[in-house]
N, C-alpha and C positions, 0 to 999 in steps of 0.2 A: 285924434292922435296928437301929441302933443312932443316938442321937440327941446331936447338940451339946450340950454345957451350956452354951454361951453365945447362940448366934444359936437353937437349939431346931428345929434343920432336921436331914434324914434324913442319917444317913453309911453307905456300906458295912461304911466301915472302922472299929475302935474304937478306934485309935490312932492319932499323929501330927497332921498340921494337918488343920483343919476344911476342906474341899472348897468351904465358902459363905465363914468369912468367916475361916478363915484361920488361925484360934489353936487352938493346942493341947487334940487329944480327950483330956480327963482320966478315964482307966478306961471299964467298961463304964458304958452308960447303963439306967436301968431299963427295961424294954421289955412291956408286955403281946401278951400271944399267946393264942390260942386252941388247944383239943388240938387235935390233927390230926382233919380231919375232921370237926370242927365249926364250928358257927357262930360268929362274935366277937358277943358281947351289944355292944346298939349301945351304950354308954357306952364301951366300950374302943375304937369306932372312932374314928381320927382324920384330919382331911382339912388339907391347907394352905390359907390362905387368901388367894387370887389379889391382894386388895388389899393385906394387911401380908403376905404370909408368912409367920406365924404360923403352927403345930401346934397348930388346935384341935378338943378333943375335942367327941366328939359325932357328928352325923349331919354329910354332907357339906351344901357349900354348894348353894341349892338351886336345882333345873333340872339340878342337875349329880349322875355317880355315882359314890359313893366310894370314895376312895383307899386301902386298906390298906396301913397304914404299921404295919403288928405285922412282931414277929420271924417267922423260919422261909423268912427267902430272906437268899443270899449276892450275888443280881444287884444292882448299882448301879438305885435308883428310877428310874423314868423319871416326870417332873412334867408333862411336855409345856408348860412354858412356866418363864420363868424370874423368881424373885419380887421382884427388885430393878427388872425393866424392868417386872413390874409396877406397882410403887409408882414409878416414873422417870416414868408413862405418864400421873399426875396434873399432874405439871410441864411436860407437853409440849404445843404446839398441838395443838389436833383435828382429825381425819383431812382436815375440809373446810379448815382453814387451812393444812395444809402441801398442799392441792392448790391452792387459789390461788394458792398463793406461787409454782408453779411446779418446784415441788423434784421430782424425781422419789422416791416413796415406796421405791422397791425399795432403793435404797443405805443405807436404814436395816433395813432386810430382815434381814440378818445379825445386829444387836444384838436381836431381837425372833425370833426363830429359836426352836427348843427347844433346838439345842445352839449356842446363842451363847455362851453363858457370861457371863461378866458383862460390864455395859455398858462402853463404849469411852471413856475418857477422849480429850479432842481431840489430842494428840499420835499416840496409836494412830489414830483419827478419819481424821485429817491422812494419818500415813502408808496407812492405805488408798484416801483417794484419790488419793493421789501414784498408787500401784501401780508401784515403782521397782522393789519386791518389796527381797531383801535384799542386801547385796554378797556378792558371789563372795569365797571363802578363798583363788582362786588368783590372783595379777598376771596371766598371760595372760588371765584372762575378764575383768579389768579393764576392755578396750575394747568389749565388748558392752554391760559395764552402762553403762560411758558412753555408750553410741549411744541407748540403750533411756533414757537419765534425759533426754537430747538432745529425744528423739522425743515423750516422754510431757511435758516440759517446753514444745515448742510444743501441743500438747492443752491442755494446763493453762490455758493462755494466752490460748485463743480460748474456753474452758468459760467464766474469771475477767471475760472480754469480757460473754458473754454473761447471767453474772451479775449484772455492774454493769449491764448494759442493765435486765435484770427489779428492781436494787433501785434505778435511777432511777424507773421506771417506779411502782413502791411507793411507794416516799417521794413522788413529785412527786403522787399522789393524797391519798394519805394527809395532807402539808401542808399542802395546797387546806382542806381539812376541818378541820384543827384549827387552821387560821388562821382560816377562817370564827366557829369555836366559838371559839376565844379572846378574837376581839374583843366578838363578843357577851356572852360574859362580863365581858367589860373593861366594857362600858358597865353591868353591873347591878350591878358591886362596888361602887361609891361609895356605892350605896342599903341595898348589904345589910349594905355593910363587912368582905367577905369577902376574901383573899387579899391584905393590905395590906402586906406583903414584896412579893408581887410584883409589884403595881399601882405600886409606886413605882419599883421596877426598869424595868417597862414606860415611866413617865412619862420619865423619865430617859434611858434611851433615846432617847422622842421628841423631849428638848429638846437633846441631841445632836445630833440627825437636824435638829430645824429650822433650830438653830445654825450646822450645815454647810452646809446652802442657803443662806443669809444669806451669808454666808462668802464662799461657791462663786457667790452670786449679785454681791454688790461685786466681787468679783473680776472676773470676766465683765466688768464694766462697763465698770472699769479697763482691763483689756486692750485691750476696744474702743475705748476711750477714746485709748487711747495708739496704735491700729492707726490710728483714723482720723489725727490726730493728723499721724501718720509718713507716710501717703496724701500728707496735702495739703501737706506739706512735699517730699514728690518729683515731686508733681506741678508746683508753685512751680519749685523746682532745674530740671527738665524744660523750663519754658516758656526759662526764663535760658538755659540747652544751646540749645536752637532758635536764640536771638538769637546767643549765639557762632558756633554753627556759620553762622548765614546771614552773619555777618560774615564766617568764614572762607570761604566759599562765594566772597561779591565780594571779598577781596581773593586768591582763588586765581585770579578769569580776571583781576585786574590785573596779576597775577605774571605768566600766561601772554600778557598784550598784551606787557608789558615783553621777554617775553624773544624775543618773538615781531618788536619793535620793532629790536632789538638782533640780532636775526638779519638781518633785512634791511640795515642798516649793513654789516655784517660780509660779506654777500653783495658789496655795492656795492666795498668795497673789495678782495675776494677777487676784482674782474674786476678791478680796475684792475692789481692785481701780475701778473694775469692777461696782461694787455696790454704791461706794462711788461717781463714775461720772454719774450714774442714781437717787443717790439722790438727787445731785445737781439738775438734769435735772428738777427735782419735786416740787422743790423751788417753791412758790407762788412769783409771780411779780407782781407789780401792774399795770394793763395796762391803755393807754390813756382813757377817758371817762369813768371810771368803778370806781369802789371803792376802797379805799387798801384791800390786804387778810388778813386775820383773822392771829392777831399775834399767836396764839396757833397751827395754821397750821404750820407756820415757824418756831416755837419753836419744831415740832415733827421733822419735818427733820431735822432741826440742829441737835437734841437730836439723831438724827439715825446717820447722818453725822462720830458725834464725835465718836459711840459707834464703829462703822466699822474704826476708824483711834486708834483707841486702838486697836482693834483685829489685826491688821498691825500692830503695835508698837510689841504684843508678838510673831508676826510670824516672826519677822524681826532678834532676835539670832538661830532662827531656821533654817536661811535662811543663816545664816554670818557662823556655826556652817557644814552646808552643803556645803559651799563656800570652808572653810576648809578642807573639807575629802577631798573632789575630786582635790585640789591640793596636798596636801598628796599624796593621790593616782596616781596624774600626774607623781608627781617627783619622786613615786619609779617602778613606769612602766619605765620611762624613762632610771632610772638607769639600772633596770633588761632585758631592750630592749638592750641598749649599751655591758652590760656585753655580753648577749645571741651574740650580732652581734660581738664583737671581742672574742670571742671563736669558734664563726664561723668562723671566720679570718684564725683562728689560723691553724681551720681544712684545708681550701682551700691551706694558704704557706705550711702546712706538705703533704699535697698531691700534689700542685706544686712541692716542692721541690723532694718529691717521680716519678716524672714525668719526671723533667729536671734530674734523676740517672738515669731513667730507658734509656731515651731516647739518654744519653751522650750514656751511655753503649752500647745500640745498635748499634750507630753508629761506637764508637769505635772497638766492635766484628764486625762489616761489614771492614772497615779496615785491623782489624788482621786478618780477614779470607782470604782477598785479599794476607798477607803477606803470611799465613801458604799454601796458593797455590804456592806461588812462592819458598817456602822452598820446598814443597811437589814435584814440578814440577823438581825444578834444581837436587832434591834427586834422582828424575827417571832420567829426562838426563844423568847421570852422570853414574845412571845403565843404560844406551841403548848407551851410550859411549862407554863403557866396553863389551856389548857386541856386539857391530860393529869392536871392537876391534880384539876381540876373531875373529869372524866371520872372518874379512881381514886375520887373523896367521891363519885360519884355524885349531884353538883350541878351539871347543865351547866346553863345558861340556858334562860327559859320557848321554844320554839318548837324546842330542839335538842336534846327528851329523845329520839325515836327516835332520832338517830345514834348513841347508845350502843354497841349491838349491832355496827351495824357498824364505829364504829372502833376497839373492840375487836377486831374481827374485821383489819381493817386493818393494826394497829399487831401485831399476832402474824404477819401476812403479811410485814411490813417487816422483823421481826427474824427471825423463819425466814430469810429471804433474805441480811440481815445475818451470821447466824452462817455459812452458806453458805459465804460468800465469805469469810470470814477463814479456813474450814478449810481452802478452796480456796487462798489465799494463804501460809495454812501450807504448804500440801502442794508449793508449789513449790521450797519451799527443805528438805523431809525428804528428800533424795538424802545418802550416805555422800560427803562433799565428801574425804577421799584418795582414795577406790577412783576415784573421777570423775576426779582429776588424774593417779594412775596408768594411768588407761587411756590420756588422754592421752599422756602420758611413753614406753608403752610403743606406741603407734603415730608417735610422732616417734624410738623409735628403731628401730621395724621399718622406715620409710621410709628412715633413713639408711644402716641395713645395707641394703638394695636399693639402695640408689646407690652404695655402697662395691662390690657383687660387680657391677653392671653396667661404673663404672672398672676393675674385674681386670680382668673381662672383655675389655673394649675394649683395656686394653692387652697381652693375652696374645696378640688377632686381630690386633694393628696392628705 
């Protein structure tokens, strides 16, 4: 067996790159052995050590039996674990925080393997949760791996779902807590004089936040101010509307006596023509072969004739006199309609205009409420700064030393979860993006050849 000079781990081989960390085997390495068939004295035994990795001599680590790492075998060691995820395994949540967190432990399974080989950077990470797998060397499998990046991309999507559900879930406890410990601690700094960067950042904050209510409260008032305001101005305009319209109201059935007056006239004289073209009709004529008519007949109709074109002649200022009212009465309807209609006017732009306040308003308090969250929110960060603060010194405030434990335990749930979902978020986008568009390309053009030999077709039948 032959050993690194630089990382001091086992190699089969005694030449070329080192199998652990990469750089070149410089010649043989010195190697103790024992003769065949005897014992190795325990000073030449040597064991690795699970937490550094390290080849150290002496008896193996203890609980445990030892490795012989002497010359006199050509097989690749077997370590049965690997010493970088050893040493990776100090840096990582503990078994109970990536079971809170809800992570399933098996998907790290393979970096912690014996023959994992070394750990995953998150690019690799990434693409093993995608599982796109690799692209195809040929264009025709093109459209498999696009169906399969298709397929494995809505998975991904409902997984990224229910990640954000479990790292709301995290965070929204985890918050509760270190907002609780923050303030607490906010109220002991002034005494202790502790965290005075951030206590003033916090105050700052707050007079932001009060500022904005002030603000958002005058405002408020105003508005109201100006709603009511606009109220009793349409309501004003509205009574006036009434009074036009009852005005238009009486002089609409004066219109309708007038013309109603004026019809009757116009009856009176529509008999008399009436009469006057039937005494015509009565007239004696003298017809062929017969005698003339008796002048005294034709003097009585005449004598009728004229008395009914006199009774016409006095109906006729009765009729000019009825002509008159009802245009009177036209043209003060008219006016009292126009008034009545631009006082309605008046009403509809005070109530638009009361509409376009109300509605600026609203939009604008949807706005400032968006702001007053982001004052409200950066006010709380800035307490759960303070107290992760505290937390890391090891100085929360008197009554919130046991939370220690657990929001440590907490904030290692929140970030397992966190890192999660960004590998998850990586992994949506680790697909080979041409083989993806090739695939496409090459099923928009297998579809167009099938409709090119279906047209042969049809026209070779027809």
């Amino acid at each position: 067996m032959h050993y690194c000079p630089h990382c001091n781990r086992p190699s089969a081989a005694s030449r070329g790159p080192c199998p652990h960390c990469g750089k070149e085997l410089s010649g043989e390495q010195p190697q103790e052995s024992a003769a065949s068939g005897e014992a190795e004295p325990e000073a030449a035994r040597r064991y690795v050590d699970p937490a550094t990795g390290e080849v150290v001599s002496g008896g193996g680590p203890p609980g445990t039996s030892d490795i012989d790492l002497g010359a006199g075998s050509d097989e690749p060691l077997e370590l049965g674990f690997d010493p970088s995820v050893e040493r990776a395994k100090k840096a990582s949540p503990p078994p109970s925080v990536v079971a809170a967190s809800g992570i399933d432990a098996g998907e790290d399974s393979a970096s912690s393997s014996p023959a994992a080989g070394p750990v995953f950077d998150e690019p690799d990470r990434a693409a093993e949760i995608a599982g796109f797998g690799e692209p195809p060397d040929s264009i025709f499998k093109a459209p498999s791996y696009m169906f399969r990046v298709r397929s494995r991309r809505s998975e991904l999507t409902r997984e990224i779902a229910s990640i954000e559900k479990k790292l709301e879930d995290a965070r929204k406890v985890l918050d509760t807590d270190l907002l609780d410990v923050g303030n607490a601690k906010l109220e002991q700094c002034p005494e202790t004089g502790e965290y005075e960067q951030e206590v003033q950042a916090i105050g700052k904050s707050r007079e932001e936040l009060s500022s904005f209510r002030e603000d958002r409260k005058q405002e408020e008032h105003d508005i109201e101010s100006q709603a009511s305001y606009m109220d009793e101005e349409i309501a004003r305009l509205r009574v006036e509307a009434k009074k036009f319209e009852g005005e238009e109201e009486i002089l609409a059935r004066e219109a309708e006596d007038a013309h109603a007056s004026r019809k009757r006239v116009h009856l009176k004289i529509q008999r008399v023509d009436i009469e006057i073209r039937n005494a015509r009709a009565r007239m004696p004529t003298a017809k062929k072969g017969e005698p003339p008519p008796d002048p005294s007949e034709i003097e009585a109709v005449e004598s009728r004739i004229d008395a009914l074109k006199r009774d016409r002649q006095e109906i006729q200022p009765e009729l000019d006199a009825a002509e008159e009212e009802v245009k009177n009465a036209n043209r003060k309807l008219a006016l009292a309609r126009n008034a009545a209609s631009e006082q309605r006017g008046k009403v509809e732009l005070a109530e638009k205009k009361r509409d376009d306040l109300l509605k600026s308003h609203a939009q604008r308090s949807q706005k400032l409420e968006g702001r007053f969250f982001e004052l409200q929110k950066q006010q709380d960060d800035r307490i759960r700064t303070l107290a992760r603060k505290a937390l890391a010194d090891g100085v929360l405030p008197p009554g919130k030393e046991s939370m220690a434990e657990e929001l440590s335990r907490k904030i290692a749930v929140a970030d397992a979860v966190q890192a999660e979902l960004d590998l998850h978020r990586q992994a949506m986008d680790a697909y080979h993006k041409g083989t993806y568009q090739k695939g496409i390309i090459v099923l928009g053009a297998g579809a167009g050849l099938v409709l090119v030999v279906l047209v042969v077709i049809l026209a070779i039948i027809f």
